[in-house]
C-alpha beads as a LAMMPS data file, in Angstrom:
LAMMPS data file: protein, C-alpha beads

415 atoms
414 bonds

1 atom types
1 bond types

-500.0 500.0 xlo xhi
-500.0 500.0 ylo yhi
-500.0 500.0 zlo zhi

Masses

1 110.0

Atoms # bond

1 1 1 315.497 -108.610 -263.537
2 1 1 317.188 -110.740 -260.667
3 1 1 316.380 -109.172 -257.433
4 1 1 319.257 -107.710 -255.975
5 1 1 321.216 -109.790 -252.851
6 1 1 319.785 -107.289 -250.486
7 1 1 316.348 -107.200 -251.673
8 1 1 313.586 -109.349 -249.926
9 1 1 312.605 -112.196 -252.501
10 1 1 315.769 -112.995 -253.197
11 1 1 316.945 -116.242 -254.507
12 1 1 320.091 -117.253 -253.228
13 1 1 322.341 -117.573 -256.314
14 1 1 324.194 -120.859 -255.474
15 1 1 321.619 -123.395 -255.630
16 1 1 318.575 -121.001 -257.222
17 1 1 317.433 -120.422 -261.116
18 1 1 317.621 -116.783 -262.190
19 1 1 315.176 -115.901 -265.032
20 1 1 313.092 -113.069 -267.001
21 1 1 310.869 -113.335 -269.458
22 1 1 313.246 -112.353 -272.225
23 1 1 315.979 -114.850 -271.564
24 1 1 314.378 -117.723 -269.163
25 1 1 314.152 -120.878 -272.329
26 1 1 317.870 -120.576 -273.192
27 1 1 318.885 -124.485 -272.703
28 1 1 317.409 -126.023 -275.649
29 1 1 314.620 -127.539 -274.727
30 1 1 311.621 -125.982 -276.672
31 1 1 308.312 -125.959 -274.340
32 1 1 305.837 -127.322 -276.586
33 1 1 308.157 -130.451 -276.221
34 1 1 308.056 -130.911 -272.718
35 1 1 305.019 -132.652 -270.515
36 1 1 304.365 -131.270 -267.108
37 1 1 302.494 -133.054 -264.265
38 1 1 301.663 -131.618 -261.255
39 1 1 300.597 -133.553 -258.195
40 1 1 298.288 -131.878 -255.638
41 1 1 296.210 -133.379 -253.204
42 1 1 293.303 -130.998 -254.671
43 1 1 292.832 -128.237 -256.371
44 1 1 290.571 -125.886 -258.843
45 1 1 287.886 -125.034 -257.804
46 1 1 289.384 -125.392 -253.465
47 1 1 290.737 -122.445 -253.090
48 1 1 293.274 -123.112 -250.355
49 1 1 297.130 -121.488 -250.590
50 1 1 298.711 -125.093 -251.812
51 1 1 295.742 -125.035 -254.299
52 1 1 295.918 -121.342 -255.602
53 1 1 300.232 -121.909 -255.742
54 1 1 299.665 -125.192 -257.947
55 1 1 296.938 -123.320 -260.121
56 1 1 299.102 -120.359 -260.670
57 1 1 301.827 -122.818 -261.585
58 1 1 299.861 -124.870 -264.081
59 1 1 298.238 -122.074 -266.074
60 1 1 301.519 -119.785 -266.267
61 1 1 303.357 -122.677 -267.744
62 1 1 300.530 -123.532 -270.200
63 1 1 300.721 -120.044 -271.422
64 1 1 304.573 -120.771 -271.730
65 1 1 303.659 -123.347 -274.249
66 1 1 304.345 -126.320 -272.125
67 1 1 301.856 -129.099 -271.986
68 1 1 300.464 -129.360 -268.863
69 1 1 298.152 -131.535 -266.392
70 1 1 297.208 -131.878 -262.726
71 1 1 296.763 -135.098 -261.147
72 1 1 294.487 -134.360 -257.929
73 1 1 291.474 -136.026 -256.118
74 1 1 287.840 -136.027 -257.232
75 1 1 286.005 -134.047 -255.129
76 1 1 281.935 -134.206 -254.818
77 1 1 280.230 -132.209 -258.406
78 1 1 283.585 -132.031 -259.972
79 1 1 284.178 -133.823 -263.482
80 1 1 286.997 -136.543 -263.353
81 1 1 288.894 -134.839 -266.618
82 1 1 288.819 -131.550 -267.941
83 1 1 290.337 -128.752 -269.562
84 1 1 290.418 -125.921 -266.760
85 1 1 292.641 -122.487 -268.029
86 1 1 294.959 -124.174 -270.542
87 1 1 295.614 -127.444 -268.201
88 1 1 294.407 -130.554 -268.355
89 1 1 292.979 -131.318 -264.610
90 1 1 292.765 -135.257 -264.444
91 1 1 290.543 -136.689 -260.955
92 1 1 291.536 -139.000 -258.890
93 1 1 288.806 -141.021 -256.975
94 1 1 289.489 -142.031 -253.577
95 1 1 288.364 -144.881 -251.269
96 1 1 288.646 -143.927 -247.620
97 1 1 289.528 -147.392 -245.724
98 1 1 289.390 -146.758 -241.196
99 1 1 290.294 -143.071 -241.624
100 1 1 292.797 -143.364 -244.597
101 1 1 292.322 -141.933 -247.796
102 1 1 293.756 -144.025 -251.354
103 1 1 293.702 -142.872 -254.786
104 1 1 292.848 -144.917 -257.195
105 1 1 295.076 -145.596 -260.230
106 1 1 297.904 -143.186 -259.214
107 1 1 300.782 -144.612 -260.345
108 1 1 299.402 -146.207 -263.657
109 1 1 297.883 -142.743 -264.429
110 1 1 300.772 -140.970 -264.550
111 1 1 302.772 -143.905 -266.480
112 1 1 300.332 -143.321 -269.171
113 1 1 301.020 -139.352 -269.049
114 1 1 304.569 -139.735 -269.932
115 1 1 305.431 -136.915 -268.341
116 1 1 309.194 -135.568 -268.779
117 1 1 309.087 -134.120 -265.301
118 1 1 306.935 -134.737 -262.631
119 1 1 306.338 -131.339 -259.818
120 1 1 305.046 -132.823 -256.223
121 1 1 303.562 -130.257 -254.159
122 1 1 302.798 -130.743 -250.137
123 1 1 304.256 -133.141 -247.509
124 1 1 302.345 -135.777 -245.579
125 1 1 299.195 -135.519 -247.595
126 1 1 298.276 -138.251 -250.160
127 1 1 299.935 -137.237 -253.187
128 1 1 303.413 -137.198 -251.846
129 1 1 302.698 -140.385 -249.675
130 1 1 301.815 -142.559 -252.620
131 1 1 304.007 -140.681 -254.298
132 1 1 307.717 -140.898 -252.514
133 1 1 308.178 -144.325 -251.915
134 1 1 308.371 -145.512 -255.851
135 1 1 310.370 -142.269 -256.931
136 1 1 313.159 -144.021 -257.448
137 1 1 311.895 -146.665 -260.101
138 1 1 310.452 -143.533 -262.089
139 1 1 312.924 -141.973 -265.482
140 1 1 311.175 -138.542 -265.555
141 1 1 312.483 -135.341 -264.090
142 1 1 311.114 -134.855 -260.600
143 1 1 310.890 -131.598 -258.428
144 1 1 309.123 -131.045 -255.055
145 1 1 307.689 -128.311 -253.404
146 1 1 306.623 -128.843 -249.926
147 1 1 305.481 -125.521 -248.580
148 1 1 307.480 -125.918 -245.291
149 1 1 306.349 -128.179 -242.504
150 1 1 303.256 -128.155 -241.168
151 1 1 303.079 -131.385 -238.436
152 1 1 306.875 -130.924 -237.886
153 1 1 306.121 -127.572 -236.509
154 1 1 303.008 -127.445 -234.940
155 1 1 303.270 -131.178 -233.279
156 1 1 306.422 -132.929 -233.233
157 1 1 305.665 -136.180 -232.192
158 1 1 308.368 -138.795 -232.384
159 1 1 306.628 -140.334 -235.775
160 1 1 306.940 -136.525 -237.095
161 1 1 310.185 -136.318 -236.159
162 1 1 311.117 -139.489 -237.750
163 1 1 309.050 -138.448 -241.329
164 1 1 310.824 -135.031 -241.711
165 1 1 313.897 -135.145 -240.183
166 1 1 314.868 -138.953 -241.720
167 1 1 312.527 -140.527 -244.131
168 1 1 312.095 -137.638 -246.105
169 1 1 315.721 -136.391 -246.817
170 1 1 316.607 -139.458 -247.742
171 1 1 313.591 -139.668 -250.844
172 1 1 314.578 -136.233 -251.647
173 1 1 317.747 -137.766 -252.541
174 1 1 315.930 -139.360 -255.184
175 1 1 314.491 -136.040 -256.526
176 1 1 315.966 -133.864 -258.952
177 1 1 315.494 -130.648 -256.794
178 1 1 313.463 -129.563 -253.971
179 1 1 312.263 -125.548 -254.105
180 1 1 311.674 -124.379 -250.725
181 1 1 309.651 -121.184 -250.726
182 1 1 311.796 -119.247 -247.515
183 1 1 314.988 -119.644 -246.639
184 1 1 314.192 -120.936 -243.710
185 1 1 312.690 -124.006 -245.175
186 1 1 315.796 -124.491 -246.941
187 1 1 318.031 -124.032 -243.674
188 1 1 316.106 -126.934 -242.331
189 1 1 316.474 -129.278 -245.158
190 1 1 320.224 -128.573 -245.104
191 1 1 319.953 -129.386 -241.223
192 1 1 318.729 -132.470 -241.564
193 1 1 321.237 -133.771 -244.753
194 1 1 319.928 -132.476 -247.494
195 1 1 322.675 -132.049 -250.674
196 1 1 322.901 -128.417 -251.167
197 1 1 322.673 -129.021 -254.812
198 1 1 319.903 -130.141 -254.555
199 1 1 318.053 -127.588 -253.063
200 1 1 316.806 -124.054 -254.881
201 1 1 314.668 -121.262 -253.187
202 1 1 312.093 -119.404 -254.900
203 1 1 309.239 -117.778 -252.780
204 1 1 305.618 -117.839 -253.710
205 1 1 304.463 -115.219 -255.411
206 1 1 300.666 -113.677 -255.672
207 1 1 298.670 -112.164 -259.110
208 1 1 299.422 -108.376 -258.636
209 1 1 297.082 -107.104 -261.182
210 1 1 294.245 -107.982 -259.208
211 1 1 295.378 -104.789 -256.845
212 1 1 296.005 -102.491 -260.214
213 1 1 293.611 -99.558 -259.221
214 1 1 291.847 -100.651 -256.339
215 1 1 290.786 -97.650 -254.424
216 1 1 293.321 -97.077 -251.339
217 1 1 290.664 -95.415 -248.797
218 1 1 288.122 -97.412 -247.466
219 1 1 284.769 -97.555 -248.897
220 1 1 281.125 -97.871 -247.513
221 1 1 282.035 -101.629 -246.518
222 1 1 283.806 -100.285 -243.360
223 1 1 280.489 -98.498 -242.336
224 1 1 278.590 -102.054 -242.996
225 1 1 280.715 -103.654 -240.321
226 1 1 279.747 -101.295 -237.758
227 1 1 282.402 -102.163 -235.492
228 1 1 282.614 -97.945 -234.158
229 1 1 286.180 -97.967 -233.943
230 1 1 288.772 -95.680 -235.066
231 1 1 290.754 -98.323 -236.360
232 1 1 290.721 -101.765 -237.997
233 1 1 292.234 -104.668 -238.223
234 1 1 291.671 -107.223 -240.846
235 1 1 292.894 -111.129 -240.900
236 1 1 291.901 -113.597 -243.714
237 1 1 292.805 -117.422 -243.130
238 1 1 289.900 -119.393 -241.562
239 1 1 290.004 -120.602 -237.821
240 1 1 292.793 -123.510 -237.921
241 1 1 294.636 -124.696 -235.056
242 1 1 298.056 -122.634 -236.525
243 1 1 296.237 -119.695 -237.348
244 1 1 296.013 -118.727 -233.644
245 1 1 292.843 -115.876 -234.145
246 1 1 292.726 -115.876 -230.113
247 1 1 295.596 -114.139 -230.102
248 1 1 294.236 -111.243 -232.199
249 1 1 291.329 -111.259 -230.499
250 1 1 293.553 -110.497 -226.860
251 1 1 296.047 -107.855 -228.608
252 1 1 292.855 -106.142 -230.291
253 1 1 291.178 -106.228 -227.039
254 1 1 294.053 -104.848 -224.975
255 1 1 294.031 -101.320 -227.035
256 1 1 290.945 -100.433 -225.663
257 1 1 288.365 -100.183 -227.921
258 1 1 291.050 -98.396 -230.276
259 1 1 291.300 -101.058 -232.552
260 1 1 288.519 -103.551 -234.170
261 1 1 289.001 -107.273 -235.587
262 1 1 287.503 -108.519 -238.846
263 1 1 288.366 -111.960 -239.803
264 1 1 287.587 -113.896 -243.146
265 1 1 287.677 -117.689 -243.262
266 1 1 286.569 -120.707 -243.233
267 1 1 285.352 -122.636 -239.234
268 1 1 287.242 -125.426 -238.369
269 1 1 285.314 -127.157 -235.356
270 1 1 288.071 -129.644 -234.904
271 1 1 290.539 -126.672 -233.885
272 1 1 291.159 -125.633 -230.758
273 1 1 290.141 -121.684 -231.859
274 1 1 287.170 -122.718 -234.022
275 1 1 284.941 -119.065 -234.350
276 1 1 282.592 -120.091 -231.770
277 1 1 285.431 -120.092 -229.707
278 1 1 287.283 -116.795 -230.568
279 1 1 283.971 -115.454 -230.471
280 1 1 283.405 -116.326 -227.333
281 1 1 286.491 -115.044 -226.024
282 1 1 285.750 -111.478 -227.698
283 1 1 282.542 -111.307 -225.991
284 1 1 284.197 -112.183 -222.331
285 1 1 286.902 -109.182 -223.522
286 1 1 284.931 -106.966 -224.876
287 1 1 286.573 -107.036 -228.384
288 1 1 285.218 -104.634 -231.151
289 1 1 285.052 -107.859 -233.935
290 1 1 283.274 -108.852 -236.770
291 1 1 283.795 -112.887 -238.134
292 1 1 282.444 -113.826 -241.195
293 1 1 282.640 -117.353 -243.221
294 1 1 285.174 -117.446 -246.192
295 1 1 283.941 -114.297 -248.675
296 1 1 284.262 -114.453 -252.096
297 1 1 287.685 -113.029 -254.199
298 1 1 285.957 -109.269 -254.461
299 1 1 284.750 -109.502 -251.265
300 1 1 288.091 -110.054 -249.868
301 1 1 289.993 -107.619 -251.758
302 1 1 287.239 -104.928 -251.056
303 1 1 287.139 -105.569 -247.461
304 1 1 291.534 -105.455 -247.405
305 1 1 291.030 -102.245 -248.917
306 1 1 288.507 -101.247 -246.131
307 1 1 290.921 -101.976 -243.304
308 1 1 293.871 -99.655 -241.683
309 1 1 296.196 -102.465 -241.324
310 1 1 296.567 -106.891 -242.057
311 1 1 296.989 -108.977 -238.881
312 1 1 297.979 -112.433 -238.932
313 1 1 298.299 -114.117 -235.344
314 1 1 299.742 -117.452 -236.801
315 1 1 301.744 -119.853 -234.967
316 1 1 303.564 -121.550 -237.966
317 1 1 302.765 -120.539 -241.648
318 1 1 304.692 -122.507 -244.685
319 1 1 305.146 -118.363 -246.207
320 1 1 301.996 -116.338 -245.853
321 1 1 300.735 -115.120 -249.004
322 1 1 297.867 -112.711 -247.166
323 1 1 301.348 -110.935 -246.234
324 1 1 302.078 -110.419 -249.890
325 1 1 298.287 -109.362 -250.918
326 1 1 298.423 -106.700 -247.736
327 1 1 300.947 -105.001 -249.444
328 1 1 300.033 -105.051 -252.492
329 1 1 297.401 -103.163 -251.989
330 1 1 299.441 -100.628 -249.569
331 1 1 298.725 -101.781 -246.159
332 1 1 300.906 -102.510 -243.581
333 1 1 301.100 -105.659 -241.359
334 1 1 301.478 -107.268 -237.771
335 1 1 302.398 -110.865 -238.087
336 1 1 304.381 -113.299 -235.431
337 1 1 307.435 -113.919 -236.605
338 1 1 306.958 -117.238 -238.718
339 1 1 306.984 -117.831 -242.669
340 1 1 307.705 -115.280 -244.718
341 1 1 306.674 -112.317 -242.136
342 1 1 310.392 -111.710 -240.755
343 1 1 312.085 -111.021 -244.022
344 1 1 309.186 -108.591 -245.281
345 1 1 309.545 -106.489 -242.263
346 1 1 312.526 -106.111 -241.774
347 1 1 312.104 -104.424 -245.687
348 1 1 310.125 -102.106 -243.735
349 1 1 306.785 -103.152 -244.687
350 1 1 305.351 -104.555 -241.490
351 1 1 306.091 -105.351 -238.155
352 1 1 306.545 -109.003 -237.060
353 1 1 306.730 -109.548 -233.300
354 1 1 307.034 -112.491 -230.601
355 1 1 304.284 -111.827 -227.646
356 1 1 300.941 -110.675 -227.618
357 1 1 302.243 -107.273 -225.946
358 1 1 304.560 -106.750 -228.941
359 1 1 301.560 -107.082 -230.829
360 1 1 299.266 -104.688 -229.290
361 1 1 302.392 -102.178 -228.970
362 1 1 302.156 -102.336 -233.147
363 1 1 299.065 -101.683 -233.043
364 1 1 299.341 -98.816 -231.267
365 1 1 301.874 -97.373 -233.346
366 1 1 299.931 -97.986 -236.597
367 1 1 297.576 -95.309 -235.698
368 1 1 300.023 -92.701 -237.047
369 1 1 298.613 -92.657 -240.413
370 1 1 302.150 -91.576 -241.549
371 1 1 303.578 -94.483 -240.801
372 1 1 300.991 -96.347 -242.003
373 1 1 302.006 -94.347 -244.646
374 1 1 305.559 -94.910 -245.167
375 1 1 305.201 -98.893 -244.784
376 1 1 301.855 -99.042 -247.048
377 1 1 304.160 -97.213 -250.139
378 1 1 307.458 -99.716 -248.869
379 1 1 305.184 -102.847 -249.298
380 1 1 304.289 -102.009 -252.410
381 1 1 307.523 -101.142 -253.819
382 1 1 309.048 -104.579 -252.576
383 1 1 305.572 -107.100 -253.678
384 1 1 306.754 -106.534 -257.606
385 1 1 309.435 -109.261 -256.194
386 1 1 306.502 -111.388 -255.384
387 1 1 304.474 -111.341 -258.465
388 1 1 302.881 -114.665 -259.656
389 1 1 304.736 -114.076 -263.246
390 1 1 308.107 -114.347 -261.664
391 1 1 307.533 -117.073 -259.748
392 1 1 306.625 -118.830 -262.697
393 1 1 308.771 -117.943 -264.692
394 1 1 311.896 -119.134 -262.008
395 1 1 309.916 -122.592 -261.912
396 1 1 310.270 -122.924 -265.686
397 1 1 313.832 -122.264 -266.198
398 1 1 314.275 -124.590 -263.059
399 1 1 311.988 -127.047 -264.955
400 1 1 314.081 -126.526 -268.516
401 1 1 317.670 -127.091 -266.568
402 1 1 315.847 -130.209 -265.287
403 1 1 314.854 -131.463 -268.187
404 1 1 317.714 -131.046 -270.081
405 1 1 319.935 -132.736 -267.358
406 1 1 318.186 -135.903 -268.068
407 1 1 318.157 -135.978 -271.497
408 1 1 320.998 -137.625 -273.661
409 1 1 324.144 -135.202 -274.103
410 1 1 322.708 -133.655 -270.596
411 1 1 324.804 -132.542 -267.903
412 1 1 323.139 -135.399 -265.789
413 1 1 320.563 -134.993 -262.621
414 1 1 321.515 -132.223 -259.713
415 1 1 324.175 -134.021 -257.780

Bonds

1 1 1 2
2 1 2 3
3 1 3 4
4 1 4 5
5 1 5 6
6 1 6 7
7 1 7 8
8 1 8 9
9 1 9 10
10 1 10 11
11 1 11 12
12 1 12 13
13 1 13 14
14 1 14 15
15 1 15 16
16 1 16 17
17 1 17 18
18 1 18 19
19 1 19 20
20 1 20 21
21 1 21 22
22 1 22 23
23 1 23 24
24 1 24 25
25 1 25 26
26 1 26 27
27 1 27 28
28 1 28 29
29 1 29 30
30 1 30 31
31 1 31 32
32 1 32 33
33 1 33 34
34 1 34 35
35 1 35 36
36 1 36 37
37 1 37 38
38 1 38 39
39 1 39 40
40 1 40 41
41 1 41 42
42 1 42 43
43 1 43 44
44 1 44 45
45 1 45 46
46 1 46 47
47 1 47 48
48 1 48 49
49 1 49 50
50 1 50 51
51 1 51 52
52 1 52 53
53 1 53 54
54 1 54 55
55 1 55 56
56 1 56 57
57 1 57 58
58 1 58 59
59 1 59 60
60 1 60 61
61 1 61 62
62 1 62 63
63 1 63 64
64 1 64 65
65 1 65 66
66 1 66 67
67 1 67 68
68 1 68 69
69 1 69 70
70 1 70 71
71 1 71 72
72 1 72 73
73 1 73 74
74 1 74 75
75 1 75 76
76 1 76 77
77 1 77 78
78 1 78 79
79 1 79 80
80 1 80 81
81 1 81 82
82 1 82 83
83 1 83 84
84 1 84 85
85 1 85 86
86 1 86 87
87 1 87 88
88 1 88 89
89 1 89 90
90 1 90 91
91 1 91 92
92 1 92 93
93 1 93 94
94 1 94 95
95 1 95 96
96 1 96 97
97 1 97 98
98 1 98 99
99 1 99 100
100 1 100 101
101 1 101 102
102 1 102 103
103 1 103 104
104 1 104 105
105 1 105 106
106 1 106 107
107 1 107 108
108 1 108 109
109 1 109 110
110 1 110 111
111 1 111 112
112 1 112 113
113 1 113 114
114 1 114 115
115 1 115 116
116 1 116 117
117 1 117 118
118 1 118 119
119 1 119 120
120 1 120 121
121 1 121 122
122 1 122 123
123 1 123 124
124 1 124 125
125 1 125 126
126 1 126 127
127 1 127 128
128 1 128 129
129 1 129 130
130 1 130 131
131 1 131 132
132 1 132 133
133 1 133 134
134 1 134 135
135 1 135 136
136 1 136 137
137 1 137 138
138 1 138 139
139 1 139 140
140 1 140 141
141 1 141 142
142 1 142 143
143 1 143 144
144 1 144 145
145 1 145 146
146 1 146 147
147 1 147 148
148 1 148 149
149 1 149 150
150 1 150 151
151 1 151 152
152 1 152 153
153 1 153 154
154 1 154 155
155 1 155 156
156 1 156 157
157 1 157 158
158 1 158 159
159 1 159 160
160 1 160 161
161 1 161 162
162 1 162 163
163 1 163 164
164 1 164 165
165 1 165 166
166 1 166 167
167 1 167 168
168 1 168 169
169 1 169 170
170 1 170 171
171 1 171 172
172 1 172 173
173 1 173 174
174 1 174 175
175 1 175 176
176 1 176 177
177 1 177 178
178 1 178 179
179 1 179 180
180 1 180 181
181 1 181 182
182 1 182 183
183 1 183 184
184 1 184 185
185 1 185 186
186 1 186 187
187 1 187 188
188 1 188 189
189 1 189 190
190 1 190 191
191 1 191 192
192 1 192 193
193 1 193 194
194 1 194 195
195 1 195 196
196 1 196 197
197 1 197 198
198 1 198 199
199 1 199 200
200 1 200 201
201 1 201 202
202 1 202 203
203 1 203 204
204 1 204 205
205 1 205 206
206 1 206 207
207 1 207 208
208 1 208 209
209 1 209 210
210 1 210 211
211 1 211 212
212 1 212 213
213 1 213 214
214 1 214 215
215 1 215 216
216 1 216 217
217 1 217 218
218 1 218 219
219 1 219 220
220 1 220 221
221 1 221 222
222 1 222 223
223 1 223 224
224 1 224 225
225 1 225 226
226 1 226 227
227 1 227 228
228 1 228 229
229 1 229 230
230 1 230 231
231 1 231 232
232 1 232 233
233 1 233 234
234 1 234 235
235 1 235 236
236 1 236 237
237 1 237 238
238 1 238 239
239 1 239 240
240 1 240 241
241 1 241 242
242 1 242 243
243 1 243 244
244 1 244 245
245 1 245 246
246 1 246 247
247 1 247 248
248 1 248 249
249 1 249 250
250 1 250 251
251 1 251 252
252 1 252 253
253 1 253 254
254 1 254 255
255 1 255 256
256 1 256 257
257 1 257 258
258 1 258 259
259 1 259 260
260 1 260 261
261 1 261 262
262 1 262 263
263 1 263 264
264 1 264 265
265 1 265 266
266 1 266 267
267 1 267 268
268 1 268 269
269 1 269 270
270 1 270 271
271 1 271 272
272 1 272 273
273 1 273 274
274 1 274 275
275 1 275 276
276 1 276 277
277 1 277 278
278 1 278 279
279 1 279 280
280 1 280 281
281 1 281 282
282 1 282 283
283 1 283 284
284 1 284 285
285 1 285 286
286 1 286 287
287 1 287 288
288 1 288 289
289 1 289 290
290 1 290 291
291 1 291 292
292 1 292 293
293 1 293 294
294 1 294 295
295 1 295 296
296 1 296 297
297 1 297 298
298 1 298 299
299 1 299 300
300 1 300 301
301 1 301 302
302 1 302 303
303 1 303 304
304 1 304 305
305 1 305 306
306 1 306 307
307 1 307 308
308 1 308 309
309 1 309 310
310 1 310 311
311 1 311 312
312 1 312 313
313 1 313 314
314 1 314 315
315 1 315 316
316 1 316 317
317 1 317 318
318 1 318 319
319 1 319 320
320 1 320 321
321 1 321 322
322 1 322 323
323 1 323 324
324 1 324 325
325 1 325 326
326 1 326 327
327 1 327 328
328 1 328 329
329 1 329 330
330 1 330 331
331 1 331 332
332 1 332 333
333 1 333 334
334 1 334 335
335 1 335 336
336 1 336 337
337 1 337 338
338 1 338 339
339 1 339 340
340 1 340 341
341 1 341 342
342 1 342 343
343 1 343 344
344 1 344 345
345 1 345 346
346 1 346 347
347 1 347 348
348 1 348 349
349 1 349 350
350 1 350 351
351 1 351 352
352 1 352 353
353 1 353 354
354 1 354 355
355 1 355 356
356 1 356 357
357 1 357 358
358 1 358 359
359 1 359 360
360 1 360 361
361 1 361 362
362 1 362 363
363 1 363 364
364 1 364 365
365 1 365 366
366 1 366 367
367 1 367 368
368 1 368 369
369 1 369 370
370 1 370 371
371 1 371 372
372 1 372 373
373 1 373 374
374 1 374 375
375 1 375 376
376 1 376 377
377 1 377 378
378 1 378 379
379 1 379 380
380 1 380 381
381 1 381 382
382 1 382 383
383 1 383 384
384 1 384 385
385 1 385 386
386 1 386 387
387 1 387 388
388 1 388 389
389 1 389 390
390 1 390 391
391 1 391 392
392 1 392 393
393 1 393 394
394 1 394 395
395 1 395 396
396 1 396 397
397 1 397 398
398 1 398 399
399 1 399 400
400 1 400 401
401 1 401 402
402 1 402 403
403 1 403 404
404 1 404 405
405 1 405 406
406 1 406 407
407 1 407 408
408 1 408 409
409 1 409 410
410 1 410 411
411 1 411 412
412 1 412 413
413 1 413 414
414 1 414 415
């Protein structure tokens, strides 16, 4: 079912593909027929929100039928080809020369793939900077996904300014289509000359039968964290210089010993609020907190289900998938108002706010457990527009127009 115009998730039905699993192969292409290569700059067994999106990708369209590889880099103890749920997962190595990473055999590599349609993911990261120059000598179908703009937003320096605003509208003009995962995304695209035609919107989406009868009260893993609040707040992301978990940290602290902090992720030292820092700051506050490295899957989803409510303090996000999980499994959420977080609550499912006081007045009026309540059962209703399956299956009928446009008798490439 297509969401309806007013529904969060929506895809905008002038330059989006609408699709369900009943009706989304109806162009005549048959699956088995068609080659799909991703490009990621890594992937299985990372576990990053680029890497998860690519691996959801890959496998739903192998259970589609279609045949289907990933073209990443070789990381240390994994195999350089493999068969990895249903795709074909084909390692680059890289040679690092003063700071700069190459892959080696990119380009002949995926000549010898034949794909019929080529799916970048990510911006200014090696596979779309080896990638973009020669798109234009290449016959397959090609689609990007960037997963908004990460140095555009957080740094803007004039070389960023010059990448996203020129250089890369103009080699998107050699793509097929570009899928932008908000609106937002899209809105800047158009901004800086981007064809409309070009351009489709479908927003990430996350596995929702991992949440299928979790438990909704919080088990004995609450009492393990010993934090003695009434309250608490959990945040899952690792310490990067976007992720902002200082300013948790402050609104947490400014309740009083109401609310408590757990956060889940990986240290970044490099960052600016790398733990030892945010820990440091909760200690000079006097912050109820409890930070812990990256956990596994379980671990995550059991402590989610432990907490009263998701926080995410992030400067910029590309969407914000720990949004999507937080519903799912019926909790609400305080985000700043970046990604994906504006459209979910203004659904009703969470609150996303500008300032740290904002934040700490959310807090505050999360301890009503009704309304914890109310926007628990609203996220929940609206994350079945979020589901992994959809996604998919709005990237294959996208794919299948694609295809078919190129082929002889096709309608031609997107204009």
């Amino acid at each position: 079912m297509v969401p309806k115009p007013s529904e969060p998730g929506r895809r905008d039905p002038e330059v989006s593909i609408a699709a369900n699993g009943a009706e989304v192969f109806t162009l005549g292409v048959r699956p088995g027929a068609v080659r799909l290569v991703f490009l990621s700059h890594s992937y299985f067994p990372a576990l990053g929100g680029s890497e998860r999106f690519v691996q959801g990708l890959a496998e739903g369209a192998a259970r589609h039928g279609f045949t289907t590889t990933v073209v990443t880099r070789q990381d240390p103890g994994t195999a350089a080809r493999e068969e990895v749920g249903g795709v074909t997962v084909v390692r680059l190595p890289m040679r690092n020369l003063a700071g700069f990473h190459f892959p080696r055999r990119y380009r002949p590599t995926l000549r010898e793939l034949r794909p019929d349609l080529v799916h970048l993911i990510g911006n200014r990261v090696w596979a779309a900077d080896y990638y973009l120059p020669y798109a234009g000598s290449f016959d397959w179908a090609q689609v990007m996904t960037g997963i908004g703009f990460y140095q555009y937003e957080m740094h803007r320096r004039w070389w960023d300014r010059w990448y996203f605003e020129r250089y890369l509208p103009r080699r998107i003009g050699r793509l097929d289509r570009y899928v932008a995962c908000t609106p937002h995304e899209r809105d800047q695209l158009l901004g800086w000359g981007v064809a409309p035609g070009r351009l489709a919107v479908v927003p990430l989406g996350i596995p929702l039968g991992e949440f299928e009868g979790r438990p909704s009260e919080p088990g004995p893993v609450r009492d393990r964290w010993g934090l003695g609040t009434p309250f608490v707040a959990l945040y899952a992301g690792g310490y990067y210089e976007n992720k902002r978990v200082d300013r948790l940290v402050r609104s947490v602290a400014a309740t009083g010993g109401r609310w408590g902090l757990v956060a889940f992720g990986r240290d970044v030292p490099s960052s600016p609020y790398s733990r030892p820092v945010v820990e440091g700051l909760a200690r000079a506050l006097g912050a109820r907190t409890r930070f812990q490295e990256a956990v596994s899957r379980p671990a995550f989803l059991e402590g989610l289900a432990a907490s009263d409510v998701a926080v995410l303090g992030s400067s910029y996000e590309g969407f914000g998938l720990f949004l999507l999980e937080a519903m799912a499994m019926g909790r609400p959420f305080v985000a700043y108002r970046t990604g994906v977080a504006p459209e979910l609550a203004a659904s009703g499912a969470g609150f996303a706010v500008a300032t740290e006081a904002e934040f700490t007045d959310a807090l505050r009026q999360l301890e009503d457990a009704s309304l914890r309540g109310r926007m628990g059962a609203r996220g929940r209703e609206l994350v079945a527009n979020y589901s992994v399956d959809r996604e998919v299956l709005d990237y294959l009928a996208l794919y299948e127009q694609t295809v078919a446009a190129r082929r002889p008798g096709g309608a031609g490439s997107v204009p």
